[in-house]
TIDRENFI-342455 format. One record per residue (C-alpha): residue in three letters; residue number from 1; x, y, z. Coordinates in pm, 1 decimal. Example, Ala and Ser with C-alpha at 12.3 -4.5 7.8 and 13.67 -1.06 7.14 Angstrom:
2
<code:ala, pos:1, u:1230.0, v:-450.0, w:780.0>
<code:ser, pos:2, u:1367.0, v:-106.0, w:714.0>
This chain:
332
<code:unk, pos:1, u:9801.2, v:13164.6, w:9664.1>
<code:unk, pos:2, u:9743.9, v:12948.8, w:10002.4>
<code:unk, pos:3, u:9951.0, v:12698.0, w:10062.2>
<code:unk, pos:4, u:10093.2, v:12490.3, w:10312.7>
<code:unk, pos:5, u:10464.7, v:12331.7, w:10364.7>
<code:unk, pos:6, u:10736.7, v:12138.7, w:10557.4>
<code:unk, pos:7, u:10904.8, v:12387.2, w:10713.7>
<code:unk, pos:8, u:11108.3, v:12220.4, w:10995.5>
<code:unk, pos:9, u:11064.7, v:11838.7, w:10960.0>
<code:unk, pos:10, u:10938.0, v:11680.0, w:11303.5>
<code:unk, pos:11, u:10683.4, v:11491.5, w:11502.2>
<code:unk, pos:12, u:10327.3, v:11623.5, w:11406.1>
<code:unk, pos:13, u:10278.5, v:11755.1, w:11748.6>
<code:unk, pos:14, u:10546.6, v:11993.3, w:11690.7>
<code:unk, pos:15, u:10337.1, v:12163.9, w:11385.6>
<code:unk, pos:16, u:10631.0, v:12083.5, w:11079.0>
<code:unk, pos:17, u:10333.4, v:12202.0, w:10826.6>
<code:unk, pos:18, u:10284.3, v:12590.2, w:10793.7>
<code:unk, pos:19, u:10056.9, v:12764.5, w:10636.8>
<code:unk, pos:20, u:10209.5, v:13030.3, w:10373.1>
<code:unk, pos:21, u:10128.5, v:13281.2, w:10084.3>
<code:unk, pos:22, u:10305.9, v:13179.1, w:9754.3>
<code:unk, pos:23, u:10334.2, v:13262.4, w:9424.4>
<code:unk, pos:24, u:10064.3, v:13112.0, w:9152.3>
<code:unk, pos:25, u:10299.6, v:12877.6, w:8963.1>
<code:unk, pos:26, u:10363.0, v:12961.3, w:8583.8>
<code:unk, pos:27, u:10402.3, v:12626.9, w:8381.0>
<code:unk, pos:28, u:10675.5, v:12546.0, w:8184.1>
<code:unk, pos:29, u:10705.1, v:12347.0, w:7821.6>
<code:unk, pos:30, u:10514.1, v:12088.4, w:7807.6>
<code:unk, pos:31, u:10331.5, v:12145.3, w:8127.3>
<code:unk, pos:32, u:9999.6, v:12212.9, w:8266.5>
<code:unk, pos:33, u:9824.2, v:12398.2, w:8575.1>
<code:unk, pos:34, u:9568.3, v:12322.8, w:8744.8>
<code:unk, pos:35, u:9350.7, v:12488.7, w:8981.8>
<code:unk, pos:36, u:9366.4, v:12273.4, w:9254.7>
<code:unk, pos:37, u:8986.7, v:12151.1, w:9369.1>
<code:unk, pos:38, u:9067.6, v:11878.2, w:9557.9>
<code:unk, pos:39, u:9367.3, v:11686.2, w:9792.1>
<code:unk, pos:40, u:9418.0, v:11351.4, w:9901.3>
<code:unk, pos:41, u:9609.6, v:11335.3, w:10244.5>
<code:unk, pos:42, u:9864.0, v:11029.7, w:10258.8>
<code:unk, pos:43, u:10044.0, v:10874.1, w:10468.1>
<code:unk, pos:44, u:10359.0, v:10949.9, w:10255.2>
<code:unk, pos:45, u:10301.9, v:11310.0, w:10303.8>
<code:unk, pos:46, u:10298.9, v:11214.2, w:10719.7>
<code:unk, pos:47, u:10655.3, v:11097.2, w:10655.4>
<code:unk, pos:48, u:10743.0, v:11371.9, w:10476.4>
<code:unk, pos:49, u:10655.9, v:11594.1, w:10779.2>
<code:unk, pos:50, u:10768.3, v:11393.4, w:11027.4>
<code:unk, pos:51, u:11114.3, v:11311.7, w:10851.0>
<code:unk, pos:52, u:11112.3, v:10962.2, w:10806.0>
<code:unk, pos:53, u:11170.8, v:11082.3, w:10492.8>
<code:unk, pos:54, u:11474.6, v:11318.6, w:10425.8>
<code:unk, pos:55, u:11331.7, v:11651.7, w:10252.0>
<code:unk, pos:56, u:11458.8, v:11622.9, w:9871.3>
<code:unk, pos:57, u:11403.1, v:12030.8, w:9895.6>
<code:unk, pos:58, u:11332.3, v:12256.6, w:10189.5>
<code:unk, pos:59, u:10962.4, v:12416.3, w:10252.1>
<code:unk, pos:60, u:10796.7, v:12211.3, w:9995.0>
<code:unk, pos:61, u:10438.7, v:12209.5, w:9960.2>
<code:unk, pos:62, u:10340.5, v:11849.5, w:9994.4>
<code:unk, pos:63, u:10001.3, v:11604.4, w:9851.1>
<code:unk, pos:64, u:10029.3, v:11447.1, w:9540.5>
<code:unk, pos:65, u:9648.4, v:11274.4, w:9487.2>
<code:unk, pos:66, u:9567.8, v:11621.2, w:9323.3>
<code:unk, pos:67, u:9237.4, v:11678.8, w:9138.7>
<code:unk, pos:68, u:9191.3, v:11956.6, w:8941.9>
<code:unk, pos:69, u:9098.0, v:12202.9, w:8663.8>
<code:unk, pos:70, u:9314.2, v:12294.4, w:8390.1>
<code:unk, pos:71, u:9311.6, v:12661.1, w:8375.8>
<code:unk, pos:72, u:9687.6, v:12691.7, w:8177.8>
<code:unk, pos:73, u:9960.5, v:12552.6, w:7927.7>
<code:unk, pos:74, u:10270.5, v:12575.8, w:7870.2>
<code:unk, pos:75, u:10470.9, v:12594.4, w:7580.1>
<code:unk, pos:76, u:10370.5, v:12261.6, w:7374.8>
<code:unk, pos:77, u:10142.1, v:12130.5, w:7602.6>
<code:unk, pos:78, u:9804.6, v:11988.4, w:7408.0>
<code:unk, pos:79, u:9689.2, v:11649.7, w:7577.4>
<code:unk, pos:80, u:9450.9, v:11824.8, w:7821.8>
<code:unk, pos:81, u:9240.0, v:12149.2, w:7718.3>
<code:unk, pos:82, u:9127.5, v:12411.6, w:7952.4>
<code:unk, pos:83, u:8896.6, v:12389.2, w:8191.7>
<code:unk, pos:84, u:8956.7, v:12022.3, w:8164.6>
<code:unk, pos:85, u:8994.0, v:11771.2, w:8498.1>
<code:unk, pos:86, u:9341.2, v:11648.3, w:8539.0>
<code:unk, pos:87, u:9479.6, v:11451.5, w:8828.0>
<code:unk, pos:88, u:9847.3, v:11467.5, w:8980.7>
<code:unk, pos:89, u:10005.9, v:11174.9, w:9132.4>
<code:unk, pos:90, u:10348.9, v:11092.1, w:9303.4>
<code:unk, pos:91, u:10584.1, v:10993.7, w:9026.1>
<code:unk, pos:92, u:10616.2, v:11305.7, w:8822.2>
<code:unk, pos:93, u:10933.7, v:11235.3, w:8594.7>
<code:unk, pos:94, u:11145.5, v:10955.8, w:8470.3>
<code:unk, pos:95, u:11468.4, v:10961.8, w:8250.6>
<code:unk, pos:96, u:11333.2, v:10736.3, w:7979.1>
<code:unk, pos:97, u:11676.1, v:10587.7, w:7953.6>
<code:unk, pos:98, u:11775.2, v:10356.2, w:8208.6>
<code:unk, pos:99, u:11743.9, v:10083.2, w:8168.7>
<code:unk, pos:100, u:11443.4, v:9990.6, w:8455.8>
<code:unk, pos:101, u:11254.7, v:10232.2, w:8202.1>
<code:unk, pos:102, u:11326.4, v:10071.0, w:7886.4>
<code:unk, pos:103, u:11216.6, v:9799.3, w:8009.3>
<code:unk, pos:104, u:10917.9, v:9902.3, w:8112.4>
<code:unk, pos:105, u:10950.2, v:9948.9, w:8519.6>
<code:unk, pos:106, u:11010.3, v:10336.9, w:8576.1>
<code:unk, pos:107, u:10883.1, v:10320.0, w:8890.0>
<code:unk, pos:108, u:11241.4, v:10183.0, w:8926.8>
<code:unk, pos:109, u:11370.2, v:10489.6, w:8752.5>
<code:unk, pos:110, u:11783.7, v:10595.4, w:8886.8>
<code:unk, pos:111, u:11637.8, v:10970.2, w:8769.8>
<code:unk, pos:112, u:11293.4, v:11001.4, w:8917.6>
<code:unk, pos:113, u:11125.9, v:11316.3, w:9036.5>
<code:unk, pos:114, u:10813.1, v:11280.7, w:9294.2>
<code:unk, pos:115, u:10523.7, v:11504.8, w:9390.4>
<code:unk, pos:116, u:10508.3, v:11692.2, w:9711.9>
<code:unk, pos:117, u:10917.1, v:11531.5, w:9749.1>
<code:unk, pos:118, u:11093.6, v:11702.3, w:9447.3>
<code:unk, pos:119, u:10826.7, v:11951.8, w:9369.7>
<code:unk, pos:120, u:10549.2, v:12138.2, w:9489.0>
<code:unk, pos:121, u:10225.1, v:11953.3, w:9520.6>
<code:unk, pos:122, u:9855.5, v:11982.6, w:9631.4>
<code:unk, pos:123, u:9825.4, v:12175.8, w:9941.0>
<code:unk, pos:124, u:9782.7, v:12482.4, w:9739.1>
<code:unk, pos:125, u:9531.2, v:12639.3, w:9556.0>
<code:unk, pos:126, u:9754.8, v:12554.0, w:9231.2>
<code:unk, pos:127, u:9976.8, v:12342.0, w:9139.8>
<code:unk, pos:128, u:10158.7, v:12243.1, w:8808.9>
<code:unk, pos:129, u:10279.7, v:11892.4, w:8621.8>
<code:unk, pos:130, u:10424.0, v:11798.9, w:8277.8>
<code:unk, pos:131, u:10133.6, v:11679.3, w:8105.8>
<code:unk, pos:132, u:10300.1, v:11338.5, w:8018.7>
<code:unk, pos:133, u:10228.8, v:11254.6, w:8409.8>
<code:unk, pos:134, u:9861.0, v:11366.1, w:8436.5>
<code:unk, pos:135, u:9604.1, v:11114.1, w:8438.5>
<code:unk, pos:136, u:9257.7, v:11173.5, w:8293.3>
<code:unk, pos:137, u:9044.4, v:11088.3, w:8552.7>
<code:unk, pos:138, u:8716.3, v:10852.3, w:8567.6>
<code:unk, pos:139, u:8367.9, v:11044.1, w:8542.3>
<code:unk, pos:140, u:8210.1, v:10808.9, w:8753.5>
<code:unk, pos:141, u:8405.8, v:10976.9, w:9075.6>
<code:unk, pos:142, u:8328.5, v:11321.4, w:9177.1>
<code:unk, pos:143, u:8646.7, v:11536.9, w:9291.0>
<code:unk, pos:144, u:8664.0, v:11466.4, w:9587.2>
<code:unk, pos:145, u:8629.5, v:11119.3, w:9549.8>
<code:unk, pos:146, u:8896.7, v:11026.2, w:9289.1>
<code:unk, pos:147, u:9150.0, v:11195.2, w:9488.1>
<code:unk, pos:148, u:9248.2, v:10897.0, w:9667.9>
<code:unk, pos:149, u:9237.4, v:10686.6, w:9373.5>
<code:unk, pos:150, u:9514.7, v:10853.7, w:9257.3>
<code:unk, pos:151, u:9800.2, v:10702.8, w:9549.7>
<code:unk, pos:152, u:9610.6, v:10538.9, w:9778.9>
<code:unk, pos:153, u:9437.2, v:10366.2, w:9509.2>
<code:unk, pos:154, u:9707.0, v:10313.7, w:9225.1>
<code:unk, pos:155, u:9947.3, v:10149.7, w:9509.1>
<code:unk, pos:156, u:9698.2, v:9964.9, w:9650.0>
<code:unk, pos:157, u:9660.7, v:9790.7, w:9295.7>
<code:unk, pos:158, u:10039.0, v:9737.0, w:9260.1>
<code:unk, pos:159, u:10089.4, v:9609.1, w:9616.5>
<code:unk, pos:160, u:9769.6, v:9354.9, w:9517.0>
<code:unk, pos:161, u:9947.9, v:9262.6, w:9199.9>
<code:unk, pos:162, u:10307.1, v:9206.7, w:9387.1>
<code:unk, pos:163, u:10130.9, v:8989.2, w:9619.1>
<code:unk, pos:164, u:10017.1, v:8696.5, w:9309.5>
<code:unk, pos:165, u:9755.2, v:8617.4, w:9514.5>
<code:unk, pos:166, u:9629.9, v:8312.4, w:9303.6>
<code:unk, pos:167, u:9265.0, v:8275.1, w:9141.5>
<code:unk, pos:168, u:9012.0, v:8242.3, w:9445.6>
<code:unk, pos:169, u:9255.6, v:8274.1, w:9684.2>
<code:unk, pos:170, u:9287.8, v:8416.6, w:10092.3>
<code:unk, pos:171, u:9415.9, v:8754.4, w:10129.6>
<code:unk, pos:172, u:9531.6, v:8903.1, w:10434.6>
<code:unk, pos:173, u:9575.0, v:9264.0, w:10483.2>
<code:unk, pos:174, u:9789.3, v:9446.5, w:10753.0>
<code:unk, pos:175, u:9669.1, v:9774.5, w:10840.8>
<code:unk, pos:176, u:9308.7, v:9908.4, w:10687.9>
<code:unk, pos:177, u:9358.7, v:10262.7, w:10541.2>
<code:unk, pos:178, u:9310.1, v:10480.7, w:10256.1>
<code:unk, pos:179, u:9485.2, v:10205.9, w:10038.7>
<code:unk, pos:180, u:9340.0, v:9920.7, w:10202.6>
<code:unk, pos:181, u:9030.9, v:9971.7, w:10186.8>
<code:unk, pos:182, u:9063.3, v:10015.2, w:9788.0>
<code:unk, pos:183, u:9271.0, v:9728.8, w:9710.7>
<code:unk, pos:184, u:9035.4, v:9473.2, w:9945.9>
<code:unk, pos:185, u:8746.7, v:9569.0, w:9684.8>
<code:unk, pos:186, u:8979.9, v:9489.3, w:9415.2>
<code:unk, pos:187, u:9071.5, v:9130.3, w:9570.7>
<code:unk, pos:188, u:8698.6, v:9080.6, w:9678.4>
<code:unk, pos:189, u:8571.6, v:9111.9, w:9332.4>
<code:unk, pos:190, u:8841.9, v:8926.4, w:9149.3>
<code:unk, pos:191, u:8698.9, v:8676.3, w:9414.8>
<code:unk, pos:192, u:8951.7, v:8656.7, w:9698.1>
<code:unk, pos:193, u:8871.3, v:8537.7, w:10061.9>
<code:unk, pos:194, u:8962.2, v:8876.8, w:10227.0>
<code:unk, pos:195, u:9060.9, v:8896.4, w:10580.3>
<code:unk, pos:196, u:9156.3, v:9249.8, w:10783.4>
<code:unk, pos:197, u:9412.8, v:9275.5, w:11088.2>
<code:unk, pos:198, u:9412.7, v:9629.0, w:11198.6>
<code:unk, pos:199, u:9435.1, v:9834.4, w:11526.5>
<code:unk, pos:200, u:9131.4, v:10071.0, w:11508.7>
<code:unk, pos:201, u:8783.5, v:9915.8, w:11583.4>
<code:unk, pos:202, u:8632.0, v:10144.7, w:11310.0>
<code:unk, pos:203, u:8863.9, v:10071.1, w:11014.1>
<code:unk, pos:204, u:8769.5, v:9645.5, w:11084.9>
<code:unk, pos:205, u:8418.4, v:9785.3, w:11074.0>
<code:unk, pos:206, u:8453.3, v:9964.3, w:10746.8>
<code:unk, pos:207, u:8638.2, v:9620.9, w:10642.4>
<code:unk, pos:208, u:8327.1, v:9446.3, w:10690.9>
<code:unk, pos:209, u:8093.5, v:9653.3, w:10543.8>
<code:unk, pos:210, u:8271.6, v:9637.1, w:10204.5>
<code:unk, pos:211, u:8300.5, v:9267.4, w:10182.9>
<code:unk, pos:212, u:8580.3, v:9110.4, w:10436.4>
<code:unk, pos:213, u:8518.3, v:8784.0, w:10547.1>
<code:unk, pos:214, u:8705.9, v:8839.3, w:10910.3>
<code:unk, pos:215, u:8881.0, v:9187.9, w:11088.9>
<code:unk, pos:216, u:9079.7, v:9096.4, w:11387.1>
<code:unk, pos:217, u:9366.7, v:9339.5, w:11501.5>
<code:unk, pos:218, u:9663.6, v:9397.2, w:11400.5>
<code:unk, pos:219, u:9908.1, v:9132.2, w:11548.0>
<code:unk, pos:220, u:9574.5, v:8832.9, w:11526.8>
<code:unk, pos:221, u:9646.1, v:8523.7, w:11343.7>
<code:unk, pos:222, u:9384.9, v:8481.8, w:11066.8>
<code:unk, pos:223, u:9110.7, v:8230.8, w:11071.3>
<code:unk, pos:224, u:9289.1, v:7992.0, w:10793.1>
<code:unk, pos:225, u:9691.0, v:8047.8, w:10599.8>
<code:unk, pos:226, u:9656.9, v:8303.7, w:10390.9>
<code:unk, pos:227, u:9818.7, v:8264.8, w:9990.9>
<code:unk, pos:228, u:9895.9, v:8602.1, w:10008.6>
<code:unk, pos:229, u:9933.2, v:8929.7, w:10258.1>
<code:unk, pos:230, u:9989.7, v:9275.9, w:10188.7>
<code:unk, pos:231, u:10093.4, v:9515.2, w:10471.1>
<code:unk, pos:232, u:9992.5, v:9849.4, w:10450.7>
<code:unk, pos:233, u:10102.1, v:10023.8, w:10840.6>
<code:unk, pos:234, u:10425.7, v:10114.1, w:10844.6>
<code:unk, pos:235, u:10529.9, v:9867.9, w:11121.7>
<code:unk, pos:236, u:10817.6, v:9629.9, w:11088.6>
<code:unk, pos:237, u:10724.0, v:9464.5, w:11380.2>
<code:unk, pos:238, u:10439.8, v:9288.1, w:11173.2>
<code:unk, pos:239, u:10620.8, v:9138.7, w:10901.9>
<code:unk, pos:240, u:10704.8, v:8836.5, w:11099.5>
<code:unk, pos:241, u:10341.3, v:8806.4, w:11214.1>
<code:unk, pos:242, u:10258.5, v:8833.0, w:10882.2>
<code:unk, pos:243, u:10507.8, v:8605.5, w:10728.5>
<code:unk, pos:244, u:10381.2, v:8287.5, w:10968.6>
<code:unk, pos:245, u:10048.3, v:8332.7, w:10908.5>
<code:unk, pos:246, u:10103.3, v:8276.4, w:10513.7>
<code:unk, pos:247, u:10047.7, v:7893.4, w:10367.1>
<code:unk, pos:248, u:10338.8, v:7736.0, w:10157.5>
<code:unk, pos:249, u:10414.9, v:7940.9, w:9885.3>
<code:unk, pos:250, u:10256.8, v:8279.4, w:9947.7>
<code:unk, pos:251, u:10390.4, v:8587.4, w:9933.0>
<code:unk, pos:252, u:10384.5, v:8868.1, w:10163.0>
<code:unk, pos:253, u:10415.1, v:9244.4, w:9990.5>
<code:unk, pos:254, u:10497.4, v:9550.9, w:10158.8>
<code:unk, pos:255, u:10325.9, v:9860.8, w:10047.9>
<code:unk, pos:256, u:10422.3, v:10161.5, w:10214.9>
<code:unk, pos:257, u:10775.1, v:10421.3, w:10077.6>
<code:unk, pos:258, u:10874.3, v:10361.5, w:10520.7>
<code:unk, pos:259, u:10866.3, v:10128.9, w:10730.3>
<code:unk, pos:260, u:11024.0, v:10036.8, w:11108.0>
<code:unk, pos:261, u:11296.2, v:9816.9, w:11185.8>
<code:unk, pos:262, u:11198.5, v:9443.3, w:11072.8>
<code:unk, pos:263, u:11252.5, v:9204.7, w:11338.7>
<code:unk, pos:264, u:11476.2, v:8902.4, w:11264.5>
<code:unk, pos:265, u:11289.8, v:8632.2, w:11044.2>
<code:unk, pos:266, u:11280.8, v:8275.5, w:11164.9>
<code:unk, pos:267, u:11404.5, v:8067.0, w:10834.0>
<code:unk, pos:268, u:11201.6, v:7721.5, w:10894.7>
<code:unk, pos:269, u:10887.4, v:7949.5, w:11082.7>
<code:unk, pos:270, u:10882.4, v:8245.9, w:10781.3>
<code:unk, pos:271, u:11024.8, v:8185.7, w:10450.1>
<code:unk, pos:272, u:11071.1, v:7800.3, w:10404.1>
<code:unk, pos:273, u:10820.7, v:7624.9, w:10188.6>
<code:unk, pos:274, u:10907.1, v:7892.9, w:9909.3>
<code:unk, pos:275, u:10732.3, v:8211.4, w:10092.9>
<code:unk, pos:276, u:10839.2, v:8535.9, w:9973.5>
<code:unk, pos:277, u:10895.7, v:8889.6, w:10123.9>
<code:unk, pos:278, u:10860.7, v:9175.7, w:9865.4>
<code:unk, pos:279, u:10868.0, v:9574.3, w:9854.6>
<code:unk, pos:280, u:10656.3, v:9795.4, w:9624.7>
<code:unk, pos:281, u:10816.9, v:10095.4, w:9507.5>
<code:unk, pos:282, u:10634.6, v:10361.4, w:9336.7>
<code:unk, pos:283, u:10444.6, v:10311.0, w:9050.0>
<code:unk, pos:284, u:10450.7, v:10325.1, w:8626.5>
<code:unk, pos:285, u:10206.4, v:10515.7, w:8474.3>
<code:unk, pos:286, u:10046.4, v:10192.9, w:8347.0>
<code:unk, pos:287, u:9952.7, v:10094.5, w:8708.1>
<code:unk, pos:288, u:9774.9, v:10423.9, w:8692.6>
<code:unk, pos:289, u:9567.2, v:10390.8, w:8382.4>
<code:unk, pos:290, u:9491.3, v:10000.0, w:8475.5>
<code:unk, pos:291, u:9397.4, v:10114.6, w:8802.7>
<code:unk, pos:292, u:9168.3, v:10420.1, w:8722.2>
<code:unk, pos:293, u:9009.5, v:10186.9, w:8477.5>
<code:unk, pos:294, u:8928.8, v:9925.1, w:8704.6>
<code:unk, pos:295, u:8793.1, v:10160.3, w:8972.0>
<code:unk, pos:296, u:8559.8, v:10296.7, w:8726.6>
<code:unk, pos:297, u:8440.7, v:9984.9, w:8604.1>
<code:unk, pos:298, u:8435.4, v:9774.5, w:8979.3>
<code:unk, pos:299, u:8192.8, v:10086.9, w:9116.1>
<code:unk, pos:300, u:8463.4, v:10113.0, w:9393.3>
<code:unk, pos:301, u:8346.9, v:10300.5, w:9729.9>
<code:unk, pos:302, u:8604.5, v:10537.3, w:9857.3>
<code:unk, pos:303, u:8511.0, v:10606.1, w:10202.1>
<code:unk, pos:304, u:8635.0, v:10998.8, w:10260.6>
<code:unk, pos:305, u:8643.1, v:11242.2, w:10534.8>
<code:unk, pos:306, u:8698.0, v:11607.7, w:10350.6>
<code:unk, pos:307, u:8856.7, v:11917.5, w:10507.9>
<code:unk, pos:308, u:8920.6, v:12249.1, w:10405.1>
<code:unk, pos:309, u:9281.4, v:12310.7, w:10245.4>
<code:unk, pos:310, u:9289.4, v:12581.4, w:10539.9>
<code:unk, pos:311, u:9265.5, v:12278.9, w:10800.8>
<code:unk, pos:312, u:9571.4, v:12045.7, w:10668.3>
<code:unk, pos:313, u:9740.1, v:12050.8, w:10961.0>
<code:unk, pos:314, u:9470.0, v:11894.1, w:11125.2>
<code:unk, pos:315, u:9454.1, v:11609.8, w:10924.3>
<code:unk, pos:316, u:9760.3, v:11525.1, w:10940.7>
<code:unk, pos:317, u:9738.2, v:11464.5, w:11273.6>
<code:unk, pos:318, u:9424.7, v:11325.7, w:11262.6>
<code:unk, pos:319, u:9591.8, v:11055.6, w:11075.5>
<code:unk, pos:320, u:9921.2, v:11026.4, w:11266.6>
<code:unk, pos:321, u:9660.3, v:10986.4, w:11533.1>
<code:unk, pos:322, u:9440.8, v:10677.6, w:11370.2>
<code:unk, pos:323, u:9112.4, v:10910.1, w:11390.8>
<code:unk, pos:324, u:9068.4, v:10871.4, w:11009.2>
<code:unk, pos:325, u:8829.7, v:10568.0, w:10870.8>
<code:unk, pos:326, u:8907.3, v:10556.5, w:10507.6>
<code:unk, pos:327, u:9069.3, v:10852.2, w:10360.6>
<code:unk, pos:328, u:9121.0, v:11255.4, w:10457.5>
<code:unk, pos:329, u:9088.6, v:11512.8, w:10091.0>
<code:unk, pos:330, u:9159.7, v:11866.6, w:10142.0>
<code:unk, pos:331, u:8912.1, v:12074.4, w:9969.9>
<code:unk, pos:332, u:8980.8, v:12407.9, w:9798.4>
């Protein structure tokens, strides 16, 4: 099958994603294949290539917002029939046993496995998952569509969630990409005051067309204090930005797996007055399923540009080079 991976880690100019031939993967107990039809691109999978991320394995095929059919079990596997749609995310396995799981956060997990990091994801014409991860996906979103709901989207949600951003309240968001642009529908209808600080003239366009009340770039103070931020760009340099623009009492969360050196925080100018700094890591699989839900029933508009699977290279440097609006899908 096609299939592209990481062979030499590296700056994007330097080509670390090659295209080769593989196997078709065979799935094991409890596991299902897909035939991969479509790919979200993510930012995740840039740091993966560009090795902001240590490789977990070498030549790994990366992309883990995979929609597909089922066209084989394995051994035990029965939640999904064939010719089914299935989608493939990033968290892939948990231990079950830690505690973080027990109590209900395995995207906490000491044993977690990831897609596209500790196995093989969706830039390939197949690609395989213990059934136990798959999500059934929304009929209201063609392929190529729910692709991004299923990272991009699920994160977005969690990141929204970790910032409490209280009934009615203003929400600023740092950086306006594939995530962004999901989770500021999410805040809009649950009735937030939305406003956008981002770098590319066309992503604070897209941010008012969907509903923001302001887009400014990145490092602009918002019109009023916001109750809560979320910063989706991987830049360290904005949390302090970020952190003085909120009111007393909001929180800012960070969204993205990397991020650049933070600057040192003021204690009077960015936390007193009780305002927090969070991380989101990962996901649970409930995030998912509350997510997908909730994107299905909120109508959201995922703003895509598609490529063919043969032309992944290209968008991931289209996005290392901010000339995406919304979010790249490889198509098989």
């Amino acid at each position: 099958m096609k299939a592209w991976v990481v062979e030499s880690p590296g700056p994007i100019a330097t080509g670390p994603l090659v295209a080769v031939d593989r196997p078709v993967p065979e799935p094991g107990p409890g596991e299902i294949r897909v035939r991969v039809i479509a790919c979200g691109v993510c930012r995740t999978d840039l740091h993966l290539a560009e090795g902001d991320l240590p490789p977990h394995r070498p030549a790994t095929v990366p992309g883990h917002e995979v929609v597909g059919a089922v066209d084989a079990l394995g051994p035990g596997a029965g939640r999904f029939g064939l010719g089914q749609r299935a989608g493939i995310a990033w968290l892939r396995h948990t231990d079950g046993r830690c505690r973080w799981c027990r109590r209900g956060q395995e995207n906490l997990c000491i044993d977690p496995r990831f897609t596209g990091w500790d196995a093989d994801g969706g830039y390939a014409q197949w690609a395989v998952v213990d059934e136990a991860y798959a999500y059934e996906l929304p009929d209201s979103f063609d392929d190529v569509h729910a692709a991004p709901l299923l990272c991009a989207g699920i994160i977005g949600y969690r990141a929204l969630r970790r910032a409490e951003l209280p009934p009615g309240g203003r929400l600023g968001i740092y950086g306006f990409g594939a995530s962004a642009h999901l989770a500021a529908q999410v805040a809009l209808a649950q009735g937030a005051t939305v406003h956008v600080m981002t770098r590319a003239a066309a992503a604070r366009q897209l941010a008012l067309d969907l509903g923001a009340h302001s887009a400014g770039p990145a490092d602009a103070r918002p019109p009023e204090p916001l109750d809560g931020a979320i910063l989706f760009a991987p830049v360290g340099d904005l949390v302090p930005t970020a952190m003085a623009a909120l009111d007393r009492g909001g929180t800012l969360a960070i969204a993205g797996i990397h991020l650049t050196d933070v600057p040192p925080l003021n204690y009077e100018t960015h936390l007193f007055q009780e305002r927090q700094l969070r991380s989101v890591t990962a996901n649970t699989r409930a995030d998912g399923e509350e997510f997908l839900a909730l994107a299905a029933r909120l109508g959201l508009r995922v703003t895509v540009t598609p490529y063919p699977l043969d032309a992944a290279d290209r968008a991931l440097a289209d996005l290392a080079n901010d000339r995406l609006t919304g979010a790249a899908v490889l198509v098989a």
